[in-house]
Backbone bond lengths (Angstrom), bond angles and torsions (degrees), N, CA, C in turn:
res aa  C-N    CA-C-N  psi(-1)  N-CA   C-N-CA  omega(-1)  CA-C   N-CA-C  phi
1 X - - - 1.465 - - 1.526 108.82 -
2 X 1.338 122.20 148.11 1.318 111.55 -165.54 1.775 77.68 -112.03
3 X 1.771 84.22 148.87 1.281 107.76 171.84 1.663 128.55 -125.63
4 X 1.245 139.88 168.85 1.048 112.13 -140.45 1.507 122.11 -96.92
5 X 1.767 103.12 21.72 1.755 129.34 -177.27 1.644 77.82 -93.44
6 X 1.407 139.26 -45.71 1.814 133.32 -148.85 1.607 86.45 -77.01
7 X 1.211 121.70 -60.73 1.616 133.15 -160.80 1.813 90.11 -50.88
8 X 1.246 128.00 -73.06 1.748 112.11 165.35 1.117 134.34 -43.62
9 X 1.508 125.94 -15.23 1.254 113.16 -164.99 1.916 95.76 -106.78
10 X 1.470 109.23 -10.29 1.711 110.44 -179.35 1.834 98.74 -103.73
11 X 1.381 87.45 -9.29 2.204 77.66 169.07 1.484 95.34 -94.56
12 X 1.215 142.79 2.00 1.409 136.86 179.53 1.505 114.62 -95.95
13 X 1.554 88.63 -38.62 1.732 108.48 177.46 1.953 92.50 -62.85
14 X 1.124 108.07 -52.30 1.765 97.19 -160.75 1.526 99.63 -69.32
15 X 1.650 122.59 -49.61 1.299 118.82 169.51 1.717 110.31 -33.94
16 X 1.041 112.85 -50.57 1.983 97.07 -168.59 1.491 95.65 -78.76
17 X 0.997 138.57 -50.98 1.811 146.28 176.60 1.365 91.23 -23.01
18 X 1.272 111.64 -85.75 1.917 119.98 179.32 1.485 98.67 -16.94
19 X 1.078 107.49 -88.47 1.138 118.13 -171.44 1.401 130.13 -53.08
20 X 1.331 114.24 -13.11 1.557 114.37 150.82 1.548 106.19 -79.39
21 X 1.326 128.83 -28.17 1.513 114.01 -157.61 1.783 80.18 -82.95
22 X 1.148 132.20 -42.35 1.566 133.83 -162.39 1.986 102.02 -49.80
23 X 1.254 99.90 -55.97 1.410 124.04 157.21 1.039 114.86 -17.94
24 X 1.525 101.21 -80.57 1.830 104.61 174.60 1.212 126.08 -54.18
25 X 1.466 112.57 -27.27 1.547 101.56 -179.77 1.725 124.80 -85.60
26 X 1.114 94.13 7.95 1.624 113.32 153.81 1.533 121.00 -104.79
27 X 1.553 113.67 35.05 1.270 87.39 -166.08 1.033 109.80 -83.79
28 X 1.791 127.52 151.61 1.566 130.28 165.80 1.787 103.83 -33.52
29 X 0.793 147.66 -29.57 1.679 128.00 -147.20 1.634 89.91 -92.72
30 X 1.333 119.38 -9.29 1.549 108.72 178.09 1.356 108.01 -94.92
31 X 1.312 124.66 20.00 1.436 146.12 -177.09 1.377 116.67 -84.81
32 X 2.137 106.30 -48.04 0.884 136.10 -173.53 1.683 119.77 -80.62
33 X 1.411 109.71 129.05 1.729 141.73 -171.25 1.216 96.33 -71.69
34 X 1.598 140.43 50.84 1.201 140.01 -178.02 1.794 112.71 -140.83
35 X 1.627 118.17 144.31 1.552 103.70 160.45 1.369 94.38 -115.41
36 X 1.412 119.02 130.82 1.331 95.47 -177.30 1.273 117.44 -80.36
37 X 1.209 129.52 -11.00 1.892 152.69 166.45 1.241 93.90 -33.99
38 X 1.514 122.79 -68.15 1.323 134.05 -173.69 1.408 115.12 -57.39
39 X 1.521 116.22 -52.75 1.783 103.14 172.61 1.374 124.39 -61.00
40 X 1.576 109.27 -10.06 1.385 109.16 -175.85 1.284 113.75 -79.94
41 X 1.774 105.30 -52.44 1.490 104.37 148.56 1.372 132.51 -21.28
42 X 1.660 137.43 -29.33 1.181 121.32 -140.48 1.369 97.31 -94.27
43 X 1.424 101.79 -25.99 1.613 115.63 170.68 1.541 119.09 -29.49
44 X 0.977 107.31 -67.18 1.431 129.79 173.57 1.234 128.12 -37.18
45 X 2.117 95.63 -65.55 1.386 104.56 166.69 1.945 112.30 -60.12
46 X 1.060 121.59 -39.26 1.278 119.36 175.76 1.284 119.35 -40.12
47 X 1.565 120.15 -59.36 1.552 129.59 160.10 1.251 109.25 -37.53
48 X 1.392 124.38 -50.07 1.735 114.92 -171.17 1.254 112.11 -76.85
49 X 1.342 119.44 -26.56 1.282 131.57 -161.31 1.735 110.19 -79.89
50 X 1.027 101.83 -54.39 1.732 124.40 -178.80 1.534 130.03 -90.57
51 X 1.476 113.25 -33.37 0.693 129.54 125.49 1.756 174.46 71.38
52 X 1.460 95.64 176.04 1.352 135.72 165.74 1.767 96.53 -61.50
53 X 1.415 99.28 -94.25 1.271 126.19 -164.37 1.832 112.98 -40.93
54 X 1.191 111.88 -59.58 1.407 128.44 -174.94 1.570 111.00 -43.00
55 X 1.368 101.06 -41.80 1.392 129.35 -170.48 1.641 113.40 -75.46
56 X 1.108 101.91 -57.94 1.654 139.95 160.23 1.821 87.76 100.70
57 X 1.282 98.77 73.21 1.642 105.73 173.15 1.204 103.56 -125.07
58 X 2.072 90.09 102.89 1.366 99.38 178.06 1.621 112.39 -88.86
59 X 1.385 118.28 -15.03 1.153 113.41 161.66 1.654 131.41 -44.43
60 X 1.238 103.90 -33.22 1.196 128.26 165.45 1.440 118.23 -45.29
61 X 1.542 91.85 -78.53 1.762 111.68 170.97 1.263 98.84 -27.64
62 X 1.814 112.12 -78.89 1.316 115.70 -171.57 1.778 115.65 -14.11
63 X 1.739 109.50 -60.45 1.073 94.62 -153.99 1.380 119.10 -101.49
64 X 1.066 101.54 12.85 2.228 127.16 165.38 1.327 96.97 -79.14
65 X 1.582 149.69 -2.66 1.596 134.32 -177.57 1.046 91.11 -67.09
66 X 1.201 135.24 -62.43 1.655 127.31 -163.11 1.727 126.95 -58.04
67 X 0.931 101.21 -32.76 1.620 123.99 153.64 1.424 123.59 -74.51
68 X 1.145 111.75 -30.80 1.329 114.39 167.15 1.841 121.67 -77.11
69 X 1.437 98.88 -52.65 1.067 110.49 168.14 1.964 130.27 -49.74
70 X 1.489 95.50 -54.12 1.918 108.22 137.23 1.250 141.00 -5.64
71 X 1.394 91.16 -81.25 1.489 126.20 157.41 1.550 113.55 -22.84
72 X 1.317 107.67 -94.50 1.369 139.97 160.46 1.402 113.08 -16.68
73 X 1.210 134.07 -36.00 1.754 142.66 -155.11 1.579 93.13 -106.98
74 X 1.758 99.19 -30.74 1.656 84.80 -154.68 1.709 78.67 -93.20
75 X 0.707 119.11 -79.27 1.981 122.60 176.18 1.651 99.02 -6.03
76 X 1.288 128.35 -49.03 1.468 115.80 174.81 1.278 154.24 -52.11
77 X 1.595 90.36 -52.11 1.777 145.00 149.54 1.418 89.86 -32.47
78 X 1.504 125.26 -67.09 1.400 128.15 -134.15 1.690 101.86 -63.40
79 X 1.628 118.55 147.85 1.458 120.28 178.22 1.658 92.48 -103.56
80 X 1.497 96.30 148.34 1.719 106.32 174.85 1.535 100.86 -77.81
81 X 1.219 99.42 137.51 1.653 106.75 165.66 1.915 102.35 -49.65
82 X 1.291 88.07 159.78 1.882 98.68 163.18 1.244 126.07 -44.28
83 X 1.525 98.04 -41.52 2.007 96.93 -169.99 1.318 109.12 -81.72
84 X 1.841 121.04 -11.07 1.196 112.06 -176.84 1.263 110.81 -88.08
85 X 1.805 119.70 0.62 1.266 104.71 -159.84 1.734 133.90 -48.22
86 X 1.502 106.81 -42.20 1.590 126.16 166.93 1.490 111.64 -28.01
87 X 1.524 106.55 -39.54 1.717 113.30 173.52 1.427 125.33 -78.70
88 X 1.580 111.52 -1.65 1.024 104.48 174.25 1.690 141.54 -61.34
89 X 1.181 114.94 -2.86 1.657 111.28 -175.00 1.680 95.03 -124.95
90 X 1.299 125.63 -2.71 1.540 124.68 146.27 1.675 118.83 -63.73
91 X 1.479 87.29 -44.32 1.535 96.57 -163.61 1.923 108.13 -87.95
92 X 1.227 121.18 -15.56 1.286 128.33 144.06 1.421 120.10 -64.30
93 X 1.453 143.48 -27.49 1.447 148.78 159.19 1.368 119.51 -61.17
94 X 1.454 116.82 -38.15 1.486 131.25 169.40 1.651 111.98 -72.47
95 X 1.409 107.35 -45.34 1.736 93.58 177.93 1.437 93.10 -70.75
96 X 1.076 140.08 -70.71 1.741 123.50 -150.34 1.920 101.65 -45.67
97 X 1.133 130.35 -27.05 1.389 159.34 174.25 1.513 86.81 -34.67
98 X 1.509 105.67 -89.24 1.115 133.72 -143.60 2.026 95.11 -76.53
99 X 1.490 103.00 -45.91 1.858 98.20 166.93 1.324 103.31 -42.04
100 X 1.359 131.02 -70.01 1.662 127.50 -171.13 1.301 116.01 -37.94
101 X 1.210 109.23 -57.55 1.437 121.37 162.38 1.215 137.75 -34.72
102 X 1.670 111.24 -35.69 1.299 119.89 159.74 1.447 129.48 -113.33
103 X 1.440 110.78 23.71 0.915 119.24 160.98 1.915 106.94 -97.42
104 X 1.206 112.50 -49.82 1.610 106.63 162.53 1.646 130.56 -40.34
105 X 1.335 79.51 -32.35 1.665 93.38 -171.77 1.409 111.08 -59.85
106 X 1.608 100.70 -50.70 1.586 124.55 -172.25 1.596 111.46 -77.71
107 X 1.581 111.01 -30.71 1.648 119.47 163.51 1.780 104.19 -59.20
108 X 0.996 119.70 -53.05 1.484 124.07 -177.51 1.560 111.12 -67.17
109 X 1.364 121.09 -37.16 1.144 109.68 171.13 1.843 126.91 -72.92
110 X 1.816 100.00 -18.06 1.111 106.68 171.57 1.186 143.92 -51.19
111 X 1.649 102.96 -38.35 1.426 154.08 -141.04 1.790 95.33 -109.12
112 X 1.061 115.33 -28.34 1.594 135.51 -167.06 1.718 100.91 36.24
113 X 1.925 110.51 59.19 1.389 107.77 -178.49 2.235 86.74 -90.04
114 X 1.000 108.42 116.57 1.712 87.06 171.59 1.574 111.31 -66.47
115 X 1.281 129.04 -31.85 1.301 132.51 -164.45 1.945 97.76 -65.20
116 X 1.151 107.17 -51.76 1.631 109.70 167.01 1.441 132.61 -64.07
117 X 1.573 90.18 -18.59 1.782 90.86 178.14 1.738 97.13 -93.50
118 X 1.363 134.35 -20.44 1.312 107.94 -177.81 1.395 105.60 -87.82
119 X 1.632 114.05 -3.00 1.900 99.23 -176.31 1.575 91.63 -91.31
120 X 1.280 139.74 -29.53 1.532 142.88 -172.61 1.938 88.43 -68.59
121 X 0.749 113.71 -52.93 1.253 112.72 -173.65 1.957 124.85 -52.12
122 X 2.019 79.33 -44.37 1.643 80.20 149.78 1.122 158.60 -101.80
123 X 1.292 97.14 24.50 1.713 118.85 -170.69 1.705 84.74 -116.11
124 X 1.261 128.56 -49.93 1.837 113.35 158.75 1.579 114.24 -26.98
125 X 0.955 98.46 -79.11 1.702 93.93 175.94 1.463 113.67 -56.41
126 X 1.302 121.38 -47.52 1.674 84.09 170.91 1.283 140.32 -67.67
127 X 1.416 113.10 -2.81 1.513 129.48 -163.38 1.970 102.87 -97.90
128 X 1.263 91.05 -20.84 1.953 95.08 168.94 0.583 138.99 -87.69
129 X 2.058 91.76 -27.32 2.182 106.34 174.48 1.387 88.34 -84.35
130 X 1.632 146.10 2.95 1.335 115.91 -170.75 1.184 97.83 -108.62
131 X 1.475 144.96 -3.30 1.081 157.75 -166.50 1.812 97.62 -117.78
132 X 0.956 113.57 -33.35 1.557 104.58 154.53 1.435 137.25 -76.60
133 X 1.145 103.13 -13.58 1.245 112.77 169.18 1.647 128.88 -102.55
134 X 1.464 110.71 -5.28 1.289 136.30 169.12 1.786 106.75 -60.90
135 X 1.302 106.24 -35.96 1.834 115.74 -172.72 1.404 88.17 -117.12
136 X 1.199 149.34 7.05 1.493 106.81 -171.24 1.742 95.77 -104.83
137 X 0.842 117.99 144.16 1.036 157.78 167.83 1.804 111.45 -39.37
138 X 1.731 114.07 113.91 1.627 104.28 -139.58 1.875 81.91 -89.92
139 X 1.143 140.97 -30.28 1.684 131.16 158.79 1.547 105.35 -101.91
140 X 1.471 104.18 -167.30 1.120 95.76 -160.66 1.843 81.93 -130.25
141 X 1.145 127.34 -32.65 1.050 122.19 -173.16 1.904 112.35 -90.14
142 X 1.759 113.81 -5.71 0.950 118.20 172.45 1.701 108.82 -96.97
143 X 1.233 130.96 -8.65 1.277 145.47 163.67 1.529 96.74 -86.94
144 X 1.375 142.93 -9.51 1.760 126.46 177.59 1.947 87.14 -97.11
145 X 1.173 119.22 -31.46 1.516 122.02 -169.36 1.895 110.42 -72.43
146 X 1.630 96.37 -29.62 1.670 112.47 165.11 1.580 101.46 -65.49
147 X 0.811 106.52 -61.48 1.410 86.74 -161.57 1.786 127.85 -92.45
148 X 1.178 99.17 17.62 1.799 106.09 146.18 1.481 93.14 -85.23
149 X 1.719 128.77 -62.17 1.484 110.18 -160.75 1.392 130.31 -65.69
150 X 1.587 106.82 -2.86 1.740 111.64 172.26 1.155 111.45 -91.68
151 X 1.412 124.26 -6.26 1.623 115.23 159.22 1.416 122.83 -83.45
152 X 1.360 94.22 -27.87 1.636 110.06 -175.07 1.955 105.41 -70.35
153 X 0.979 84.29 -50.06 1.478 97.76 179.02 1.494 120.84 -58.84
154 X 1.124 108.43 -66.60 2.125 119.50 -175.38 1.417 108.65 -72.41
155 X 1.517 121.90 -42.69 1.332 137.06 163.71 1.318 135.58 -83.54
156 X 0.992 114.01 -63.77 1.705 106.19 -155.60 2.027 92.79 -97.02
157 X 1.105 112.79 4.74 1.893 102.71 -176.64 2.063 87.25 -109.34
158 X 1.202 101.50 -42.18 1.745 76.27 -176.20 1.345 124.72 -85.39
159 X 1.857 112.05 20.56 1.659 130.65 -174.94 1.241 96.57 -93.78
160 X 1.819 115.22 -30.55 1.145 143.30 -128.92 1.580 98.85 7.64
161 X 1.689 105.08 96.81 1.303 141.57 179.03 1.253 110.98 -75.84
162 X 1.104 137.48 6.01 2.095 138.95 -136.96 1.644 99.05 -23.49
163 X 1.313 119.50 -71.89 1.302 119.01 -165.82 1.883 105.78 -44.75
164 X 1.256 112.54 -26.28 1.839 88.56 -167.75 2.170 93.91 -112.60
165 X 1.414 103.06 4.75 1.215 119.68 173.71 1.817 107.54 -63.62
166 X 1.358 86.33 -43.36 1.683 107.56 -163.80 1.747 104.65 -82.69
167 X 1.640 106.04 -43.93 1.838 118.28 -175.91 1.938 69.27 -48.52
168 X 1.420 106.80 -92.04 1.446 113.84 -155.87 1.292 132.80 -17.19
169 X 1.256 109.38 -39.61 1.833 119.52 169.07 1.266 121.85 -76.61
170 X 1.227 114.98 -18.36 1.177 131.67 165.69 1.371 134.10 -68.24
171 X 1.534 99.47 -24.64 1.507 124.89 168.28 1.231 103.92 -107.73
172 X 0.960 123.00 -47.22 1.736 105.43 161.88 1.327 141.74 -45.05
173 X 1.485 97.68 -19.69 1.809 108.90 162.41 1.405 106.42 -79.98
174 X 1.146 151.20 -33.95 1.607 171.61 -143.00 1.850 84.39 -86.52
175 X 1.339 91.61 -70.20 1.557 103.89 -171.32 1.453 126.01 -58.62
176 X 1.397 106.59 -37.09 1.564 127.77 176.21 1.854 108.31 -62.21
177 X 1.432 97.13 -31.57 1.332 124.97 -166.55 1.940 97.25 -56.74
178 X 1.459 75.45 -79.17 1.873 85.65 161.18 1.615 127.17 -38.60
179 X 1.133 103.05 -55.53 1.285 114.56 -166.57 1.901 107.51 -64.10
180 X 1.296 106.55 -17.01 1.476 98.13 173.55 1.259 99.83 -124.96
181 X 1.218 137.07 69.15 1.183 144.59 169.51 1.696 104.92 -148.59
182 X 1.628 96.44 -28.29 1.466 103.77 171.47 1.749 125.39 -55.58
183 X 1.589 127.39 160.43 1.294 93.69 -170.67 1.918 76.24 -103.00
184 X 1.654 85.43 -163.54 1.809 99.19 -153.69 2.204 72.39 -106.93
185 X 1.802 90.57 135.28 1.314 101.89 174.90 1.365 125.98 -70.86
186 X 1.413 109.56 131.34 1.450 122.95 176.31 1.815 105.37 -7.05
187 X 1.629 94.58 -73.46 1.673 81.11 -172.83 1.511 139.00 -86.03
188 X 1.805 81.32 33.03 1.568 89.74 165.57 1.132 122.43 -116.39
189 X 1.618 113.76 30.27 1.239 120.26 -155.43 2.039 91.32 -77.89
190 X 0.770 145.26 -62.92 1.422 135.03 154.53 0.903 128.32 3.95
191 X 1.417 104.34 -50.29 1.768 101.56 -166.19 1.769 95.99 -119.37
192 X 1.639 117.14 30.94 1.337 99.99 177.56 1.928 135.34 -58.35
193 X 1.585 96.67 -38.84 1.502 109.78 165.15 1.296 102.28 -42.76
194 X 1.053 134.83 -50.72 1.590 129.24 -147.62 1.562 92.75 -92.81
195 X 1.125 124.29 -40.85 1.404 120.28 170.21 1.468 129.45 -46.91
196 X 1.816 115.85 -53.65 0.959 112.67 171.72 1.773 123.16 -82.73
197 X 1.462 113.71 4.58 1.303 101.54 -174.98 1.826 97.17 -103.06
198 X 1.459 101.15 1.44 1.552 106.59 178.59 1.882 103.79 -73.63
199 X 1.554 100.93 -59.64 1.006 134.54 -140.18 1.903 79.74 -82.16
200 X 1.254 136.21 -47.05 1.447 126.39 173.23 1.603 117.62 -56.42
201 X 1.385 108.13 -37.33 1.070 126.02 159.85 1.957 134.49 -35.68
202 X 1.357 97.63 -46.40 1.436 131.30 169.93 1.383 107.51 -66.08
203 X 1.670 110.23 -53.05 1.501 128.22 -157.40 2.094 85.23 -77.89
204 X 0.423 140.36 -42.32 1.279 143.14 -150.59 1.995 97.02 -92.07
205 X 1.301 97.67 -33.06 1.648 87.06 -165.43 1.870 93.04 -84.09
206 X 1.390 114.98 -20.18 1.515 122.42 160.84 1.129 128.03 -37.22
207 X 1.591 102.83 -51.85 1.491 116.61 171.29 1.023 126.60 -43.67
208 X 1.664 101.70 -52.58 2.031 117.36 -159.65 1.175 85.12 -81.34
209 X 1.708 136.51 -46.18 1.498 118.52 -142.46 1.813 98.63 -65.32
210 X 1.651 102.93 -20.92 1.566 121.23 -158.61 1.853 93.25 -73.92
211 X 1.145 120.35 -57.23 1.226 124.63 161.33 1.719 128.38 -34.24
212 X 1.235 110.11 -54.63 1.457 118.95 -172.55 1.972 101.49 -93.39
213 X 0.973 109.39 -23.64 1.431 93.24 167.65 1.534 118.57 -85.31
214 X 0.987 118.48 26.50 1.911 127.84 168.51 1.605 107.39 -100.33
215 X 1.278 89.63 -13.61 2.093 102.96 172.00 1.467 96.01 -83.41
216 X 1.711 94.00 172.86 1.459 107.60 166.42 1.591 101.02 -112.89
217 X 1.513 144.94 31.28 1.196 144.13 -142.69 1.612 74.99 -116.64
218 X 1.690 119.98 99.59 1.152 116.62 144.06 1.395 150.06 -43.50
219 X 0.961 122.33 -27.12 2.006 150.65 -165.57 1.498 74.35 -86.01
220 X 1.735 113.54 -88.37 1.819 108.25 -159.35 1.146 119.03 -68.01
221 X 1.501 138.35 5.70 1.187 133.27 169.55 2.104 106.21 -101.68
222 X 1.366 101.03 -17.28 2.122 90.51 150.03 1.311 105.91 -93.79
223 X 1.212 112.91 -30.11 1.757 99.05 -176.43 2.191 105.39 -68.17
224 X 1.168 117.69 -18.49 1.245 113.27 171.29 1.683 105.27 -78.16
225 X 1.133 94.98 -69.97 1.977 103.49 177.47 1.797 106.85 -31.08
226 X 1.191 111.67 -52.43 1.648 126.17 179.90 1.604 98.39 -45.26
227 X 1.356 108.43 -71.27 1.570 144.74 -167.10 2.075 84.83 -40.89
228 X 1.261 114.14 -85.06 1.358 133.72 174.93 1.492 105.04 -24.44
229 X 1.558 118.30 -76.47 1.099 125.49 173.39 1.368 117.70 -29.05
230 X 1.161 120.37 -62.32 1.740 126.23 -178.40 1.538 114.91 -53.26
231 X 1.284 107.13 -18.58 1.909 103.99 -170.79 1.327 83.53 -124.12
232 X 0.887 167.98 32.48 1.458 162.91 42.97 1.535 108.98 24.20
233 X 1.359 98.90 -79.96 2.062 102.81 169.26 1.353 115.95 -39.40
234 X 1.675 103.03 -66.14 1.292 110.54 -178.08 1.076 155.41 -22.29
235 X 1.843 97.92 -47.03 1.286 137.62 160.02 1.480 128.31 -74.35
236 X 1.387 98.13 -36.06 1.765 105.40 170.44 1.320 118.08 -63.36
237 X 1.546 104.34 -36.42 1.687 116.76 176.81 1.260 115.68 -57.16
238 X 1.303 110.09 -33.27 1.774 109.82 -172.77 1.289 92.83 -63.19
239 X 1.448 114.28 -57.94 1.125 106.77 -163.90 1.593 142.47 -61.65
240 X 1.291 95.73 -17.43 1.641 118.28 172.25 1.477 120.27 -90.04
């Protein structure tokens, strides 16, 4: 029989529950520039790629359809994390890409033409690195600086969270830290001016947001986050 110490101690139990599930729906891993469907995939493509193909072992091929085919269902299925959302109607163009792709693949393997299964095979691989490269992330240390600012941003500034407002900028200097210490990538050697006067640009709006979030002045601490955010884009764009 429940008595009326049990009836508090299972409204306490659901009170913290909430609040773990609330928890979860912020979790960091939806932060992260990854599908993991897709790295699992890469396995696969690696075998065909390195190889299968090199070799020209279509026997091989042959017996990767089922894995391949796998592959393919689960890579489709897969939902983009949050931060990738912007990629979403690229990254919907690349799977239908990559379906064709394995539907040829699997027509050619049907057919047991080998001459068709090693060109299906290489248009597979190109259709995974192009769909991998649709999400990946154009630095690596400006994709670790994304994803403190997509929590900061979608979450914890429109909770206006202050305490994890403040952790965040705080790591965002850490990150910024990196990020201009990094060198500017080979194939941006073109557009390096524009890179680093982007990327000082960023470093600088780091500073102030770092400054004005030691206030409690709500308005200038989104108008900094806002401010940040925009040369944030700016900079990513060069890079993409």
């Amino acid at each position: 029989m429940l008595t009326k110490s049990n009836l508090v101690f299972f409204a306490l139990l659901f009170v913290v529950g909430a609040a773990g599930i609330a928890g979860f729906a912020q979790n960091p891993a939806d932060a992260v520039a990854r599908v993991p469907e897709l790295d699992a995939f890469h396995e696969v493509i690696f075998k065909i790629w390195h190889e299968a193909w090199p070799q020209k072992n279509t026997t091989m091929l042959r017996q990767l359809l089922p894995e391949v085919e796998k592959g393919i269902s689960e890579v489709s299925a897969a939902q983009l994390p949050g931060i990738l959302r912007e990629k979403k109607a690229v990254w919907e163009e690349g799977i239908q890409q990559l379906q064709s792709a394995g539907e040829a693949f699997r027509a050619a393997v049907s057919a047991e033409d080998e001459t068709k299964m090693l060109t299906a095979a290489e248009i597979l691989h190109s259709s995974f690195e192009m769909l991998m490269r649709s999400i990946r992330p154009p630095m690596k240390e400006l994709d670790d600086f994304h994803s403190v600012l997509y929590m900061l941003y979608h979450h914890y500034l429109p909770q206006y969270d202050l305490e994890r407002i403040r952790s965040s900028v705080a790591e965002l200097k850490q990150k910024m830290a990196a990020l201009n210490n990094a060198q500017v990538p080979a194939r941006l050697k073109g557009s390096s001016s524009d890179f680093q006067a982007a990327r000082m640009k960023l470093s600088d709006s780091v500073d102030s947001l770092g400054t004005t979030v030691q206030t409690d002045n709500r308005k200038a601490i989104n108008e900094a986050v806002e401010a940040m955010h925009s040369n944030y884009v700016a900079l990513n764009g060069i890079c993409e």
